[in-house]
SELODO-228909 format. One line per 3 residues: number of its first residue (from 1); for each residue y negated, z, x negated of C-alpha. Coordinates in steps of 0.5 Angstrom, whole numbers. Layout:
BEGIN
NUM) Y Z X; ...
END
This chain:
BEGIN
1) 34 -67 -12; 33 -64 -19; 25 -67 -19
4) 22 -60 -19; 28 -57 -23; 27 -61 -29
7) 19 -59 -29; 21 -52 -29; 26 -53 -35
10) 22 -58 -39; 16 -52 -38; 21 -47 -41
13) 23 -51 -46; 17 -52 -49; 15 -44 -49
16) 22 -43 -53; 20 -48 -58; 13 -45 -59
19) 13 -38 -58; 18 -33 -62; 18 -29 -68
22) 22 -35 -72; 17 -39 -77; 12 -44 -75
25) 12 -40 -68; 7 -35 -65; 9 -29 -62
28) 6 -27 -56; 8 -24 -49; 5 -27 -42
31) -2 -23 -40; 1 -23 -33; 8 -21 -32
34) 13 -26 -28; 16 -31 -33; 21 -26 -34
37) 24 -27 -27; 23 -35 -27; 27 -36 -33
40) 32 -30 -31; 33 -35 -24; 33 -41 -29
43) 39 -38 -33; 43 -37 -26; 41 -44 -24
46) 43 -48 -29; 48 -43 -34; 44 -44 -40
49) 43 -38 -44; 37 -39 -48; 33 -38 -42
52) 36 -31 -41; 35 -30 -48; 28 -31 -47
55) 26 -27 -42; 30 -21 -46; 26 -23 -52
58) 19 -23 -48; 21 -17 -46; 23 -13 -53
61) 17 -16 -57; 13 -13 -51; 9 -6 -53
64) 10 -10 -61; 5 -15 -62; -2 -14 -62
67) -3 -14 -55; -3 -6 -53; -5 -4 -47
70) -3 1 -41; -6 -4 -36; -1 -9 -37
73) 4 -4 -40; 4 -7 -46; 2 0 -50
76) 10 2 -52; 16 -2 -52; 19 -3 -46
79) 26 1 -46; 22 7 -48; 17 7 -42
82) 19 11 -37; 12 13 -32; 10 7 -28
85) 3 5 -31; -3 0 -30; -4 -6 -27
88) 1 -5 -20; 2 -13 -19; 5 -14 -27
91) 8 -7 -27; 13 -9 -21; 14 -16 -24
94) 16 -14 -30; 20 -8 -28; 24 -14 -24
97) 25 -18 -29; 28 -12 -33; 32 -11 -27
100) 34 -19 -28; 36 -18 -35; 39 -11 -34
103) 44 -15 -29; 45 -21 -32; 47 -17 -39
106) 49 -12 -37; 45 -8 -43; 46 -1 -41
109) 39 1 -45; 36 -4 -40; 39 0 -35
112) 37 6 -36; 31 4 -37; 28 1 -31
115) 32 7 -26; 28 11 -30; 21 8 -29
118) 25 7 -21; 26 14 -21; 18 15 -23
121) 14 10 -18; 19 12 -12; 19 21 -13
124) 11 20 -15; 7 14 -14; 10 10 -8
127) 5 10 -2; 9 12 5; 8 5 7
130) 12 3 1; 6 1 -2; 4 2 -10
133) -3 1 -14; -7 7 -12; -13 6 -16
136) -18 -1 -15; -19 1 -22; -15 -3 -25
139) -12 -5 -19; -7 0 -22; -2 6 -21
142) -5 13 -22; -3 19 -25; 3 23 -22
145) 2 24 -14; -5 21 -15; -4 17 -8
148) -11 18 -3; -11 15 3; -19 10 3
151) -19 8 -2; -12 7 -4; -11 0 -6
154) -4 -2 -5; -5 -10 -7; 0 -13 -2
157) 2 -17 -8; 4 -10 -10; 8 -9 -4
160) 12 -16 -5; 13 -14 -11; 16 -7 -10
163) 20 -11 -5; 23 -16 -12; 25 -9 -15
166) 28 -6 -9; 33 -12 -8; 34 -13 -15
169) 36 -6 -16; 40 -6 -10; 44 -13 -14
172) 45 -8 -20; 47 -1 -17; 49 -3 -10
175) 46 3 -7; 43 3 0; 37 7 -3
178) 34 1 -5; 33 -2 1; 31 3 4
181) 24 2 0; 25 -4 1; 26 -4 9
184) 20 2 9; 15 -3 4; 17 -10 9
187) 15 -7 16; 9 -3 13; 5 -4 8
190) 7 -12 6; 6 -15 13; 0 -11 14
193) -3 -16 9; -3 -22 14; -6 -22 20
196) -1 -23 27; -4 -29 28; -3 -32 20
199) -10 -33 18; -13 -26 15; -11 -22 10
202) -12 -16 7; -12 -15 -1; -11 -9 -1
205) -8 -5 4; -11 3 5; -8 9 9
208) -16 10 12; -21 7 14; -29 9 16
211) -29 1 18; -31 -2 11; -25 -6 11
214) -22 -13 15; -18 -18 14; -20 -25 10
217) -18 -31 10; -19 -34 3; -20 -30 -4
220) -24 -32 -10; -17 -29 -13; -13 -31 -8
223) -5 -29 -10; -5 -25 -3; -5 -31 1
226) -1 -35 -3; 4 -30 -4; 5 -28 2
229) 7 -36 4; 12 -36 0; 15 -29 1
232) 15 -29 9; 21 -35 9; 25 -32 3
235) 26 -26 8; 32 -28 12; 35 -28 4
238) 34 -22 5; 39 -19 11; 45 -20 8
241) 49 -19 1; 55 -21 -2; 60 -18 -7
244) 68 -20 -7; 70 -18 -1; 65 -14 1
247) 60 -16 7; 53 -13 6; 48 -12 12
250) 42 -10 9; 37 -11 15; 37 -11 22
253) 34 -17 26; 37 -23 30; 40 -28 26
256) 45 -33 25; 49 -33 18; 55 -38 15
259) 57 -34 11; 63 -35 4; 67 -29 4
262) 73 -30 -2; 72 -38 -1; 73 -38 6
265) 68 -38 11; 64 -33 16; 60 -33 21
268) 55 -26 23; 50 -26 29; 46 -21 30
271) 42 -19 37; 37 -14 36; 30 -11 39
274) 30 -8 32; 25 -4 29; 22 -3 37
277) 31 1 39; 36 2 34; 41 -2 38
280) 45 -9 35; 51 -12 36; 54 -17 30
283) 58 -22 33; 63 -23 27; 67 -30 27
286) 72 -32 21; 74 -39 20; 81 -36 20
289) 83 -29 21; 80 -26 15; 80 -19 11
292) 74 -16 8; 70 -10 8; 64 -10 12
295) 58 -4 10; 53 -3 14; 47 0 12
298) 45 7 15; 38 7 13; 35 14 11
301) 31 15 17; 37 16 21; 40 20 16
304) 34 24 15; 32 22 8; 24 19 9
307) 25 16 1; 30 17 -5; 27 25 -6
310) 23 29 -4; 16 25 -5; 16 25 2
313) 20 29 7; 21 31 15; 17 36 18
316) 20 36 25; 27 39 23; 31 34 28
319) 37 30 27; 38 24 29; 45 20 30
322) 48 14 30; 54 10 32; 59 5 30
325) 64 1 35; 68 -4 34; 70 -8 39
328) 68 -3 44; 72 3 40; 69 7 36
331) 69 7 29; 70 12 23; 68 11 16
334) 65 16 11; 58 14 8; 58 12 1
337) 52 11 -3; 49 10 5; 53 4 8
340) 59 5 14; 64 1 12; 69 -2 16
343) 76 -6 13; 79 -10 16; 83 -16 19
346) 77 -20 23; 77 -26 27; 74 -30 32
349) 71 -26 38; 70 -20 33; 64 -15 35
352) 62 -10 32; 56 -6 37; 51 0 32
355) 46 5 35; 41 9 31; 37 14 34
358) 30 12 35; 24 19 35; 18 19 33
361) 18 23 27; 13 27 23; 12 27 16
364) 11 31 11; 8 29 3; 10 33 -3
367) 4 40 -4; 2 37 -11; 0 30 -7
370) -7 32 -6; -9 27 -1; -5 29 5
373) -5 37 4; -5 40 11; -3 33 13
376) 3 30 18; 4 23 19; 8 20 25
379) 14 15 24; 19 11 29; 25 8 26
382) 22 5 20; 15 4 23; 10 8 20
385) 4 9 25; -3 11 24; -9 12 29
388) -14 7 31; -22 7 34; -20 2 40
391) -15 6 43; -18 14 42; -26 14 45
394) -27 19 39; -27 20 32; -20 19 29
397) -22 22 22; -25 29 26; -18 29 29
400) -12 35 29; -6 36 31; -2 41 33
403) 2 45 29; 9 41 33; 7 35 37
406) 12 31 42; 10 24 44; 11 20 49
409) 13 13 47; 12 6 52; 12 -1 51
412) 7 -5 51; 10 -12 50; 1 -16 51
415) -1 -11 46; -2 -13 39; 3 -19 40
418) 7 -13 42; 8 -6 40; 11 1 42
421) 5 6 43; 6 13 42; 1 19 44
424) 1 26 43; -4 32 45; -9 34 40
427) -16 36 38; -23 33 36; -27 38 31
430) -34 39 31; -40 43 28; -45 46 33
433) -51 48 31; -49 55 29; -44 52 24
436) -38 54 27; -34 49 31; -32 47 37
439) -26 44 40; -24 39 44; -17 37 48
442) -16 29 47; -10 25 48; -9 21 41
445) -5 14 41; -2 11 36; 0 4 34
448) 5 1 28; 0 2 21; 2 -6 20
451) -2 -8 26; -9 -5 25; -16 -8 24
454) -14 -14 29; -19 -13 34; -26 -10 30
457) -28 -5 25; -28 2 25; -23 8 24
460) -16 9 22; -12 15 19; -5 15 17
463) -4 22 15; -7 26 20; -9 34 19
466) -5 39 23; -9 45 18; -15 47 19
469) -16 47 12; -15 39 12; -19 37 18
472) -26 34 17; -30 36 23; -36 32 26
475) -43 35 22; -49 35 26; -53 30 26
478) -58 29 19; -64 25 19; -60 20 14
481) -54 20 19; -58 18 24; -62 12 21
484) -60 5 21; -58 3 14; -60 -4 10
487) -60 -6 4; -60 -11 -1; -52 -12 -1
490) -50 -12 6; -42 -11 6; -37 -7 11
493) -38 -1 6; -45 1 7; -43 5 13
496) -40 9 7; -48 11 5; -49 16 10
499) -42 18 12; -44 25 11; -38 26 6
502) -39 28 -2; -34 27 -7; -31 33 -11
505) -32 30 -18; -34 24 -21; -27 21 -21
508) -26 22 -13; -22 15 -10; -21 20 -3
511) -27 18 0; -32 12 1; -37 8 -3
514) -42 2 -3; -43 -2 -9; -48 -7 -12
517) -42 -11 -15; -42 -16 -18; -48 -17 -19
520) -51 -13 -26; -58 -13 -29; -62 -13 -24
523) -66 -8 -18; -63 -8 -12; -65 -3 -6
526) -62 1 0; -66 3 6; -66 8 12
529) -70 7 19; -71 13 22; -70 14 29
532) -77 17 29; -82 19 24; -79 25 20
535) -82 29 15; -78 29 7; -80 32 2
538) -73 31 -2; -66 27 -2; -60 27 -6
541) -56 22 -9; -48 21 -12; -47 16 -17
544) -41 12 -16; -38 10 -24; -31 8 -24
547) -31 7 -32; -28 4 -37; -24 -1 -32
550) -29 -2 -27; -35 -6 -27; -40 -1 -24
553) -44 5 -28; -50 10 -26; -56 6 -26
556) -61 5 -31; -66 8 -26; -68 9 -20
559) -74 10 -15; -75 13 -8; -81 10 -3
562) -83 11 3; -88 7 9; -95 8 10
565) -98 7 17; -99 0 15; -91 -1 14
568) -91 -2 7; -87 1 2; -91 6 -3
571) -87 10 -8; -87 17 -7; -90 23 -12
574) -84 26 -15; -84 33 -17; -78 33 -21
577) -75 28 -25; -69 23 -22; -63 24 -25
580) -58 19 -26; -51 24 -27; -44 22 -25
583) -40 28 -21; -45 32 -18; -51 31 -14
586) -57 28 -16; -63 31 -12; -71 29 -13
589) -76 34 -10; -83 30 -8; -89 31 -5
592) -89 31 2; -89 25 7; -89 23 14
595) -86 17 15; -81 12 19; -77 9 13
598) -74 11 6; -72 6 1; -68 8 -5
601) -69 2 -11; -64 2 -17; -65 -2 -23
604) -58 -3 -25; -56 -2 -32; -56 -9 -36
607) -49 -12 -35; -45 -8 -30; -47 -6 -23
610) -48 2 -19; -46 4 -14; -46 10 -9
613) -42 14 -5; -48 19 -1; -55 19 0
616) -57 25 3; -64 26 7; -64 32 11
END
């Protein structure tokens, strides 16, 4: 049936007679990039040119109409950008769309362009789980290796949309590079966004959590949800390719494929319990005796590559190994651009049986990373794991590792609808009351990145310290850390109050913050219990800003109270003044109280929200 094809043709159609630069047109380009790749597929369906001229014409005028902006990449034309920039999720659609075009005409100006933007996001911008958009501001890329970890937002559209460009650069170029990123976003920082069971989802996927984020399972905006229900069953699509004579094995996952090769037909099953062992089996059935060349990709996990350069890169010095065998024998093949090749005359009853070495791995980022100095990750195949609360009856964010740890690696077929676990030796750090820190031997597990945040709250890390200048040790326990926390917007970041942790500057993203958002204009409050009565005399706060995108501002005011022996709340008699300054910490000094409750009041500023990342009380 063409139901549905001739509603995409006539919506088409009608965008073609009303936008362009000819008279009686208006020329504009979408706000949200993702009609360039419809109408690029809507050229290969149908045949009719004027649809991929389109798609190139929305795309040339783009950066050269009125509209201009990073956020939506429409600050220079497109052939000239060469920096991954604004909102991740239009970023990656257009990017894909220029990747469409470039294939489709073969425009070497396109060509150039979008490798060099590939060649930005993968060396600069690329999360290790394949994710990408390192700021809720904007929902956008960074600068250059701006990649922190808790507050990272790695949309799981953005993740999808990775995956789009990867494979249509692989279609381009065919160089196994791509599906590397594609293979490394696929198994981490897009399936995270779905719940095992199908019904939650994350909106954005973070590297690190004090326990604020959990799964959803519907959004006001909810293009996660319904992008992900779209993109799950398009993955067998994504296994293999073809090209002339060349059979491309693309990922690595049980299947059944019929196949046409040079107009004849091929049947390939895979058998396999990757990404879990690096053992498959491709049964290779032709019709008829048939040659062609079979390529195989040799991920560059196996090869010792973590991404196409040197954002990210292994910190273990092992060397892994993998083998080819055909029918039993050993196969031999040199690698070009990451895939074995194996030319031959196939047949019925052909196996073809490969092995990859599996090792957890430890992974070091690029120094210019700020986030993850002093840092390893763990990785297995192409597995990127993290530590959890639920497995570890310690802080995982006071944790540290040695300076070369080995694991133990053991399957656990009930756990998280099954998994493999790796545990390792490491320490626990924590201030004692002399201020220097104590040590503490503990087993650490770890579980897959994807499979977090099922079974409650709580902390997570990917990147782990194994320097002591990264690790975060426990602080002794103030009067503020102890307290039970309310306020009048109750959300999982509240616990991000009395953290103990500070930011660097005004534009710190690294560490946790709580938010009255979206409410504006109006008086709202915080408040801390204490476990017995304290005597305060001053409290420090640290404004969270995240201007010009976002939509919280430092307060119009603020008030400090506390509770009389009657219970209610009396404002305290300042001696200096409350100040409202972004970066640095906001101390108020007042006459003594003996009190069993502080409540911090804001009067947020007229059209916008406030938002804190510590308040302290000592």
């Amino acid at each position: 049936k063409t139901t549905f094809l001739n509603i995409a043709k006539k919506y088409a159609d009608c965008a073609i007679r009303e936008v362009g630069d000819k008279p009686g047109q208006v020329m504009v380009v979408p706000g949200h990039q993702i009609a360039e790749m419809a109408l690029s597929k809507l050229y290969v369906v149908t045949g009719e040119k004027k649809y991929l001229d389109f798609a190139k014409l929305l795309l040339d005028k783009r950066g050269y109409t009125e509209h201009k902006d990073e956020y939506s990449q429409s600050h220079k034309g497109v052939l000239v950008q060469d920096e991954a920039v604004g909102h991740a999720v239009r970023a990656a659609y257009m990017y894909s769309g220029m990747a469409d075009v470039a294939a489709l005409t073969g425009d070497k100006a396109y060509i150039n362009a979008i490798d060099k933007i590939w060649e930005n996001i993968v060396t600069k911008k690329l999360y290790l789980t394949g994710g990408i958009g390192a700021t809720s501001n904007g929902e956008a890329f960074g600068k250059n290796y701006e990649l922190p970890n808790m507050s990272a937002y790695c949309e799981t559209c953005a993740a999808i949309g990775n995956v789009y460009l990867n494979y249509r650069l692989f279609l381009l170029h065919g160089d196994a590079k791509y599906y590397d990123v594609l293979e490394r976003t696929l198994y981490n920082g897009l399936i995270s966004g779905v719940s095992l069971d199908g019904g939650g989802f994350f909106y954005p996927n973070p590297l690190e959590s004090i326990g604020q984020h959990q799964r959803q399972p519907w959004f006001g905006c909810a293009c996660c949800p319904s992008n992900i229900c779209r993109f799950i069953p398009s993955v067998p699509g994504y296994i293999y390719a073809i090209h002339n004579s060349d059979v491309y094995v693309n990922l690595f996952m049980s299947d059944h494929a019929n196949l046409t090769v040079d107009n004849k037909a091929v049947s390939l099953e895979q058998s396999t319990n990757y990404p879990w062992n690096g053992d498959v089996s491709i049964a290779v059935n032709p019709k008829n005796k048939q040659n062609f060349n079979l390529k195989i990709r040799i991920p560059g996990w196996v090869r010792g590559q973590v991404v196409p350069g040197n954002l990210y890169s292994y910190s273990d010095r092992k060397s892994l190994s993998y083998s080819v065998k055909v029918n039993g024998q050993p196969a031999t093949s040199t690698i070009e651009k990451g895939y074995f090749s194996i030319n031959r005359i196939w047949k019925k009853g052909d196996k073809v049986e490969i092995h990859f070495d599996m090792e957890p791995r430890t992974v070091k980022a690029h120094p210019l990373v700020e986030a993850d100095r002093g840092k390893v990750a763990v990785e297995r195949g192409p597995i990127v794991y993290c530590a959890e609360w639920p497995d570890n009856d310690f802080s995982v964010l006071n944790t540290i590792l040695g300076k070369k740890p080995t694991f133990t690696v053991e399957q656990k077929p009930d756990l998280l609808k099954g998994i493999t676990e790796l545990k390792t030796d490491a320490q626990i750090l924590s201030y004692n009351q002399q201020g220097s820190i104590d040590v503490k031997n503990v087993k650490l597990t770890l579980i897959p990145y994807y499979a977090w945040a099922h079974r409650g709250s709580g902390e997570m890390a990917v990147w782990l310290p194994n320097e002591l200048s990264a690790s975060r040790p426990l602080s002794q326990p103030t009067a503020a850390s102890e307290s039970k926390v309310d306020a009048s917007h109750r959300v999982k970041a509240i616990a991000a109050i009395n953290d103990g942790l500070t930011p660097k500057d005004e534009n710190d993203r690294s560490i946790p913050y709580y938010h009255w958002w979206p409410k504006a204009g109006t008086t709202e409050w915080i408040s801390y219990t204490f476990t017995s009565e304290k005597t305060i005399d001053h409290s420090t706060v640290y404004w969270f800003d995240d201007a010009p995108w976002g939509g919280c501002r430092i307060p119009k005011a603020w008030k400090i109270y506390y509770t009389d022996a009657s219970g209610n709340w009396i404002p305290v008699e300042n001696t200096s003044d409350y100040r409202v300054e972004k970066g640095i910490g906001n101390e108020v000094n007042f006459k003594p109280v003996t009190t069993k409750a502080l409540k911090l009041e804001v009067q947020l500023p007229e059209g916008f929200a406030s938002g804190i990342y510590e308040w302290a009380v000592e």
